[in-house]
C-alpha positions in Angstrom: 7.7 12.2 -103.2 5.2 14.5 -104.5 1.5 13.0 -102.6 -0.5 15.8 -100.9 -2.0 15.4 -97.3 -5.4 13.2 -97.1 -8.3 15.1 -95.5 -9.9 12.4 -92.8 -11.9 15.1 -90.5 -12.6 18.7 -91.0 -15.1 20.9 -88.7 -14.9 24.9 -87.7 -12.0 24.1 -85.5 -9.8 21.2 -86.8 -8.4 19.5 -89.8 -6.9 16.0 -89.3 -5.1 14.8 -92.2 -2.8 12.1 -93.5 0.4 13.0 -93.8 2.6 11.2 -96.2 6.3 10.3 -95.4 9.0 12.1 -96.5 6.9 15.4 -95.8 8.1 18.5 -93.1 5.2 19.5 -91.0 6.2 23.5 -91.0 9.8 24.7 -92.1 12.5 23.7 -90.1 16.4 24.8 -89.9 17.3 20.8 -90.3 15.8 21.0 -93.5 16.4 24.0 -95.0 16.2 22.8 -98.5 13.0 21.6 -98.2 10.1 23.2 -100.3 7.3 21.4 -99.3 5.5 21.7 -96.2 2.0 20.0 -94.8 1.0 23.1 -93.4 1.2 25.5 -96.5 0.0 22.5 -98.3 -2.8 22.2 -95.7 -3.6 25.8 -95.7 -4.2 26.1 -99.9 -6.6 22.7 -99.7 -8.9 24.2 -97.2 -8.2 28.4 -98.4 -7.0 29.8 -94.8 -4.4 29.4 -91.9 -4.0 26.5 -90.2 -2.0 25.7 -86.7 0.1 22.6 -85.8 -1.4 20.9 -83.1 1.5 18.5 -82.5 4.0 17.0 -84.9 5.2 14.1 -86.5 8.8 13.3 -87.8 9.4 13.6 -91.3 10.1 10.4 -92.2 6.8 9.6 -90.2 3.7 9.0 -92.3 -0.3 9.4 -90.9 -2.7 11.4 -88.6 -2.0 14.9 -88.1 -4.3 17.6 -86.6 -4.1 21.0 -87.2 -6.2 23.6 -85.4 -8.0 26.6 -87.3 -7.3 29.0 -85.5 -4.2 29.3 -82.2 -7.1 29.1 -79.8 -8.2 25.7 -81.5 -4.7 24.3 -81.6 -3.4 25.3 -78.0 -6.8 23.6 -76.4 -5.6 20.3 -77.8 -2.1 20.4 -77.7 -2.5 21.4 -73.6 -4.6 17.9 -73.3 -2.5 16.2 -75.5 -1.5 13.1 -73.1 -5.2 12.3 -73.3 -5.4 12.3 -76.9 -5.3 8.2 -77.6 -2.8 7.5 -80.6 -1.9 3.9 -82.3 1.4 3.8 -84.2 2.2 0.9 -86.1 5.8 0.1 -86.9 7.9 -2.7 -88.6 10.4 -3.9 -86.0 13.6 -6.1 -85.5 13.3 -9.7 -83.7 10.0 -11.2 -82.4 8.8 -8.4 -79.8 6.9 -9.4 -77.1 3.3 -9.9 -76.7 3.0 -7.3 -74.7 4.9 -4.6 -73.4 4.7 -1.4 -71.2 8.0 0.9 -71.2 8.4 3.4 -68.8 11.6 5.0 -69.4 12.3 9.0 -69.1 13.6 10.6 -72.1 16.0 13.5 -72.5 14.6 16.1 -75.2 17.0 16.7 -77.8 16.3 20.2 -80.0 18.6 19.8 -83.2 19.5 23.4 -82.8 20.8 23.3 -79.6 24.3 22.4 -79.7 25.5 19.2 -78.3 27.1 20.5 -75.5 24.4 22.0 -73.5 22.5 18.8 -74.6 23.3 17.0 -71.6 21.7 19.8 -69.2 18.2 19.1 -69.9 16.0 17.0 -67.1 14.8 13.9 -68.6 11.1 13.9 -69.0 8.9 10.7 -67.8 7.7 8.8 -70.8 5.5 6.0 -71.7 4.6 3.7 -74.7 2.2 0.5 -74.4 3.3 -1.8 -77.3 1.4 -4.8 -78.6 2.8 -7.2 -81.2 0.6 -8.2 -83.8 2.3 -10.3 -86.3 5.6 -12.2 -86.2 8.0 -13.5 -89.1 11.3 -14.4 -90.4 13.8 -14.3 -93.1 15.8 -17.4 -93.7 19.8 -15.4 -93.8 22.1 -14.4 -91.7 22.2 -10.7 -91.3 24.0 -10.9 -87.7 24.9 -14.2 -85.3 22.3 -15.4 -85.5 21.0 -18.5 -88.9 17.8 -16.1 -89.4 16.6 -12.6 -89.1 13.1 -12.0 -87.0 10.6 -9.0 -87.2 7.7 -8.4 -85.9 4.9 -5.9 -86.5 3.7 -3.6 -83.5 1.3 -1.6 -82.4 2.3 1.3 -80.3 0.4 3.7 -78.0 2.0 6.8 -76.7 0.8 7.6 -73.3 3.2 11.0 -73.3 4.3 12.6 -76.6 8.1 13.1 -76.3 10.5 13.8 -79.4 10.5 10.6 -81.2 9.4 8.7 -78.1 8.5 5.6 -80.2 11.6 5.3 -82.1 13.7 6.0 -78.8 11.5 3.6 -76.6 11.8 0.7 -79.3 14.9 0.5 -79.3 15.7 0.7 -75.6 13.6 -2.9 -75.7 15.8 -3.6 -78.5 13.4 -3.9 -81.3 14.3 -0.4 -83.4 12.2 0.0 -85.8 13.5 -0.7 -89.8 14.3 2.1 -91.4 15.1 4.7 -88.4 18.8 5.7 -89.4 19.3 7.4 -86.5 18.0 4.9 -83.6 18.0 1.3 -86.0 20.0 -0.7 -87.2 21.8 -0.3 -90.7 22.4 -3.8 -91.6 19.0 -4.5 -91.6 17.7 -1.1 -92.9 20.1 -2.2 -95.8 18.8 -5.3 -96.5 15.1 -4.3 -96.5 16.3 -1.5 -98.8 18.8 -3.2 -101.6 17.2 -6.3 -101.7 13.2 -6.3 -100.9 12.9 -3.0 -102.4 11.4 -1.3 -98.8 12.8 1.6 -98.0 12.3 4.5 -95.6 10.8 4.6 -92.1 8.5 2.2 -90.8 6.5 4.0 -88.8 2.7 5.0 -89.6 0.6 6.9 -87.5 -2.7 4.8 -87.9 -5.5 6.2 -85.4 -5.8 9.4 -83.3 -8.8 9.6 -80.9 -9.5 12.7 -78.9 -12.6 14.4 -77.4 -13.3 17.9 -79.2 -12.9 20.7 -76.5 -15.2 23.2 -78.2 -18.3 20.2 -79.0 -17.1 17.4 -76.6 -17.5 15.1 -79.7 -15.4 12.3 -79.7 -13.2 12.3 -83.1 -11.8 9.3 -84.8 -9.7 9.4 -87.8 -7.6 6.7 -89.1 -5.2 7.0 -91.6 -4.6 4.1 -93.9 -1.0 3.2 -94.7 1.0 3.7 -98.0 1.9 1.5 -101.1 5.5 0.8 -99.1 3.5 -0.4 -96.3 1.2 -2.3 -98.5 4.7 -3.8 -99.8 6.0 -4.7 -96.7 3.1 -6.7 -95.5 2.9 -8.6 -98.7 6.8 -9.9 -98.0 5.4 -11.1 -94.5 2.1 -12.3 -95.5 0.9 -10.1 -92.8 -2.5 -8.0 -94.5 -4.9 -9.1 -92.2 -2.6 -8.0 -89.1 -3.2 -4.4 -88.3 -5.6 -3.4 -85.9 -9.3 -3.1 -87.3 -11.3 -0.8 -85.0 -10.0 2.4 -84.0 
């Protein structure tokens, strides 16, 4: 995986790009063998510094906003519950039409050992999901005579460590690909024999208010040629959300 970060906005203050999956937003101790960062890669594009604003998983593709200077970044990232984000993702059985989960999250920092784990506070968080497109596979990859999935649009009211991933599958639609929170049988089967692989989750719009102009920015970042692949299989192009 070798695709840069797409430029969608750039002012004095912020840069919002798309970030591809498979891409570490700064270096991390996880990922120590990783070369490749969207921050230094960020950084050479536009020729100075740049400051994460928030992050987004690795496996995680779409909008990220960086701030130009630590001023910049710290006056969005201390608003950031009313910055308006839409995730899609590529789920397990038919979700539901509509769906509001409030359930509290306990962080989990990889380098804290998993011990001590267990004596952080869980945090209140929220995730409005909306299903957008339903389908199904004629086999048998559990009990049941066919496999269902749906295609979801999900809104982060908080911005937990992967809040999405851990609130989908508390409703038990985890999304296809997540090794860590989904289910294997199916990550397999979208993998070996449709040829999709990796995490399906995209980060499609970000909306926020500019603190320093009070303009409202928009970005949205379109989704990759896996994506593209995936909604072929389900016939599902016309299904993601239009408008930001």
């Amino acid at each position: 995986m070798n695709r840069d970060p797409e430029i969608l906005f750039e002012d004095e203050h912020y840069v919002v790009v798309n970030k591809p999956r498979g891409l570490l937003v700064h270096r991390s101790p996880i990922d120590k063998h990783e070369t490749r960062f969207a921050l230094q890669i960020v950084r050479d594009m536009i020729g100075q510094r740049v400051y994460p604003v928030h992050r987004l998983d690795k496996p995680t593709s779409g909008t990220l906003v960086f701030g130009k200077s630590p001023e910049a970044a710290r006056s969005l990232s201390e608003n950031w519950d009313s910055v308006r984000k839409v995730y899609i993702a590529l789920v397990r059985g038919h979700a539901p039409q509509r769906a509001f989960i409030d359930h509290a999250i306990r962080e989990k920092d990889p380098s804290v050992r998993r011990s001590a784990e267990g004596d952080a506070a869980a945090q209140a968080a929220q995730t409005r999901v909306v299903c957008l497109a339903r389908g199904e596979f004629p086999i048998a990859l559990e009990r049941y005579a066919v496999s269902r999935y749906s295609l979801v649009a999900a809104m982060p009211l908080t911005g937990r460590r992967h809040q999405i991933r851990r609130h989908l599958k508390h409703i038990s639609h985890p999304i296809i690909g997540d090794a860590k929170h989904g289910k294997g049988v199916h990550n397999r089967y979208f993998a070996e024999q449709l040829g999709i692989r990796g995490l399906y989750l995209h980060a499609l719009v970000i909306r926020f208010r500019h603190p320093f102009t009070g303009e409202l920015v928009k970005c949205r970042a379109e989704p990759d040629t896996n994506w593209e692949r995936a909604l072929e299989v389900f016939g599902w192009e016309n299904a993601l959300p239009r408008a930001h």
